[in-house]
C-alpha positions as CSV (number, residue, x, y, z in Angstrom):
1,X,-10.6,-46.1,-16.1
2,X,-12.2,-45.7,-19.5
3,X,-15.3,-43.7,-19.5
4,X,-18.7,-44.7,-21.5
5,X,-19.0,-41.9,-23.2
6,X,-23.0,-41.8,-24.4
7,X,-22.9,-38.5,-26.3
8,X,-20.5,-36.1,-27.0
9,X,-20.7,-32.1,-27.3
10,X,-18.0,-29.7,-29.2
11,X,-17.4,-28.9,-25.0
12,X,-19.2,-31.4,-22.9
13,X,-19.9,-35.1,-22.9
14,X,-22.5,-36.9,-21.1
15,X,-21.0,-40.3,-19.5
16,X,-22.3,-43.1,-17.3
17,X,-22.0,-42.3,-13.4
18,X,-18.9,-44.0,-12.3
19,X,-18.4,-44.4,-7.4
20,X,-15.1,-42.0,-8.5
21,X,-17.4,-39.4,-9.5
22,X,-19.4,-39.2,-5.6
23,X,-16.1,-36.6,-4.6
24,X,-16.9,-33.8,-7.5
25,X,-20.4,-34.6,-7.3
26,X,-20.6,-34.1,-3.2
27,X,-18.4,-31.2,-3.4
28,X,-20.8,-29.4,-6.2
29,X,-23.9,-29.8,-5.0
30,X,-22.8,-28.4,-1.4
31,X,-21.5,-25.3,-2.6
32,X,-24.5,-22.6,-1.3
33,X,-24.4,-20.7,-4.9
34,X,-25.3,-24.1,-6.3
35,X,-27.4,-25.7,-4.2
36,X,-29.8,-22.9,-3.4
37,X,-32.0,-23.6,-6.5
38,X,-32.6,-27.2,-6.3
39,X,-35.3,-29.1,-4.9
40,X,-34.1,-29.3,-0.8
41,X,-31.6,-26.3,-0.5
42,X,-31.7,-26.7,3.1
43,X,-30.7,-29.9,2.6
44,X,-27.0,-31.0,3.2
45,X,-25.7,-33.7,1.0
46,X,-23.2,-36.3,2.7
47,X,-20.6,-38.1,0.1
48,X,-21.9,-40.9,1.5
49,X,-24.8,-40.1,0.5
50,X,-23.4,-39.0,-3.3
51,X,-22.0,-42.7,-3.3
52,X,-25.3,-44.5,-2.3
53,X,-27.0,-42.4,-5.0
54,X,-24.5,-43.1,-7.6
55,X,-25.1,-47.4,-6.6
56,X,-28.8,-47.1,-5.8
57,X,-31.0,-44.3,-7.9
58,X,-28.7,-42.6,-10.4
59,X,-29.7,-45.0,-13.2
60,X,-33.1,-47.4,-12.3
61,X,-34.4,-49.0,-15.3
62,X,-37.2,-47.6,-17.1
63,X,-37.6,-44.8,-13.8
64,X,-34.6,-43.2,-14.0
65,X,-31.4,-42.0,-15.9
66,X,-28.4,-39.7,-15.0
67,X,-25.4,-38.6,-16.4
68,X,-22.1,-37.2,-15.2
69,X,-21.4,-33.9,-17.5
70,X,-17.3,-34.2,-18.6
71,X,-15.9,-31.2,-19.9
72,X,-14.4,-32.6,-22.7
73,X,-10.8,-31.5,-22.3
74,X,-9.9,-32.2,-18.9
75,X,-12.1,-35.3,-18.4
76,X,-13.4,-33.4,-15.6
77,X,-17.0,-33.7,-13.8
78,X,-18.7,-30.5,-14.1
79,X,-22.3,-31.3,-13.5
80,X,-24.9,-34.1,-13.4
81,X,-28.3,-34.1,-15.4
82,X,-31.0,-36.6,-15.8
83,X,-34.3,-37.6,-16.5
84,X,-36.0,-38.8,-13.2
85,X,-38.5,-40.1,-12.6
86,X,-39.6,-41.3,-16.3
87,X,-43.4,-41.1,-15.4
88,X,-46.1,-42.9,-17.5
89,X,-47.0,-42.1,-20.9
90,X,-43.4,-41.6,-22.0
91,X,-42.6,-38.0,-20.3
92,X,-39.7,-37.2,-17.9
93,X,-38.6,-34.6,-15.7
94,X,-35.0,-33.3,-16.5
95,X,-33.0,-31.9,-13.8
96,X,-29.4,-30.7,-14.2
97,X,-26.7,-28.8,-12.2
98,X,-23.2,-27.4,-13.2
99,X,-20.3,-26.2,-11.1
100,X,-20.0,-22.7,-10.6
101,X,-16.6,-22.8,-11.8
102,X,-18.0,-23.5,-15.2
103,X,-21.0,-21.3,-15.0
104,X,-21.1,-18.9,-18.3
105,X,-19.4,-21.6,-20.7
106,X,-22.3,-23.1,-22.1
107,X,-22.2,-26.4,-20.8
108,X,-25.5,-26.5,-19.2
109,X,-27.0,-25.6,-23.1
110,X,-25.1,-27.8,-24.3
111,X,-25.7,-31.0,-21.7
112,X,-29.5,-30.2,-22.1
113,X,-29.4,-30.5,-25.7
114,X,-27.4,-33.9,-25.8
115,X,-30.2,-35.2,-23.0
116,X,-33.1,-34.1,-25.1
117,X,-32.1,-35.9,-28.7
118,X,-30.7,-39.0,-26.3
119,X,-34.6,-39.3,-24.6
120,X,-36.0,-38.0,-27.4
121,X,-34.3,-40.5,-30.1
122,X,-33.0,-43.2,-27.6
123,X,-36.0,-43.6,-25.2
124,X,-38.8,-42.7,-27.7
125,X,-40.0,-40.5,-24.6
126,X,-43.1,-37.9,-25.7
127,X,-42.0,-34.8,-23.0
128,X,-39.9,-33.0,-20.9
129,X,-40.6,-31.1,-18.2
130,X,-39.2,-29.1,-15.7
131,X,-39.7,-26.4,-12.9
132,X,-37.1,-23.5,-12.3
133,X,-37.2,-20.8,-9.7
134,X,-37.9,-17.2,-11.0
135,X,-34.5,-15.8,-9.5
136,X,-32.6,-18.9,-11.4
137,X,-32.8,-16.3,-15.0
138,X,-29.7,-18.5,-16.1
139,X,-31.3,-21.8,-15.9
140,X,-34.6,-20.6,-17.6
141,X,-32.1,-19.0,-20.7
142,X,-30.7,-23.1,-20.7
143,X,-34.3,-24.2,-21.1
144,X,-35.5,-21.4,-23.7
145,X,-32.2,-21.8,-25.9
146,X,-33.3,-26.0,-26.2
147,X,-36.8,-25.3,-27.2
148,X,-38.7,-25.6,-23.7
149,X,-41.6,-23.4,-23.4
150,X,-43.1,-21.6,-20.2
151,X,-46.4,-23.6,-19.6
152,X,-47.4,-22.1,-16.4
153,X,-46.6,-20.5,-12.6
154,X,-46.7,-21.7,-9.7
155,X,-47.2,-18.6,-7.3
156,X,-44.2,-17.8,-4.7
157,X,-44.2,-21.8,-4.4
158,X,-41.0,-22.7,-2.7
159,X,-39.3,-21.2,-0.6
160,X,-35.4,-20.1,-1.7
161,X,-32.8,-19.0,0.4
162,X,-32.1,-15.8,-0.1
163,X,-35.0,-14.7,-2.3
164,X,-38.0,-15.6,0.2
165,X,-40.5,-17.4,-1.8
166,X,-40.5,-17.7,-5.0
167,X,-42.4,-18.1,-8.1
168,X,-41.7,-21.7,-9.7
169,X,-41.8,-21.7,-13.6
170,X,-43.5,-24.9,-15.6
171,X,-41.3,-25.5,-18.3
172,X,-42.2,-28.2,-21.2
173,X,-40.8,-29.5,-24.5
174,X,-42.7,-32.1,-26.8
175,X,-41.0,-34.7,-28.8
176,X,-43.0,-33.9,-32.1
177,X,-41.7,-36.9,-33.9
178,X,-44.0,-39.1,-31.7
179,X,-47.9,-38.7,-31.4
């Protein structure tokens, strides 16, 4: 199957969710080193329930959008990141998650930075936002290196395996070409 390829990186591409992507997808987000910085990390994810996201919420019109990270040589799925929900007054909140096998390559930079121009110059959206856990340090360098600024703490807020509970970072970047 051909792949809609919506923008493409020197590494990464970011490309429509396709049902044959629910196996990497489910596999990913179940690995512990992944998982235990998102939202629910107690949460386990069913591949049935990768597949009913990929049909049902991955992509709602004007709420949501969500993109399979390809690296670009193998074709393989690496990661997922979106905007969702898109919230009144044209802001988002992007959310993103790689493999651990690709951890350290850059992708996640380089997936954020394709996501920003695409809401940014596509959507005509006004902000990003996003919260990150204080022991995820490599997810708060992804943020920093596309132009997201710390706008405020949330005070051991959630609680993260591992780490107890933790502070939860406000992070925000501005479209300035819209006013």
């Amino acid at each position: 199957m051909e792949r809609a390829i919506i923008c493409k990186g020197d590494s990464v591409s970011l490309s429509i969710l396709a049902r044959e992507d629910a196996p990497a997808l489910y596999r990913i987000i179940n690995d512990p080193e992944v998982h235990v910085f998102l939202s629910s990390p107690s949460r386990i994810y069913s591949l049935v329930d990768e597949y009913e996201w990929i049909d049902n919420t991955a992509n709602v019109f004007n709420r949501s959008v969500n993109f399979a990270i390809l690296e670009n040589g193998t074709k393989e799925v690496v990661g997922v990141i979106g905007i969702n929900p898109i919230e009144e007054n044209n802001r988002g909140h992007v959310g993103y998650y790689i493999s651990k096998d690709h951890w350290g390559k850059g992708y996640g930079t380089s997936a954020l930075g394709m996501i920003i121009k695409f809401a940014f110059e596509t959507m005509n959206l006004r902000k990003l936002h996003t919260c990150v856990y204080k022991p995820n340090v490599a997810s708060q360098r992804v943020l920093e290196k596309n132009g997201f600024t710390r706008c405020g703490v949330m005070k051991e807020n959630h609680f993260v395996p591992g780490y107890g509970y933790a502070d939860e970072f406000i992070y925000e970047l501005m479209n300035d070409r819209v006013k």
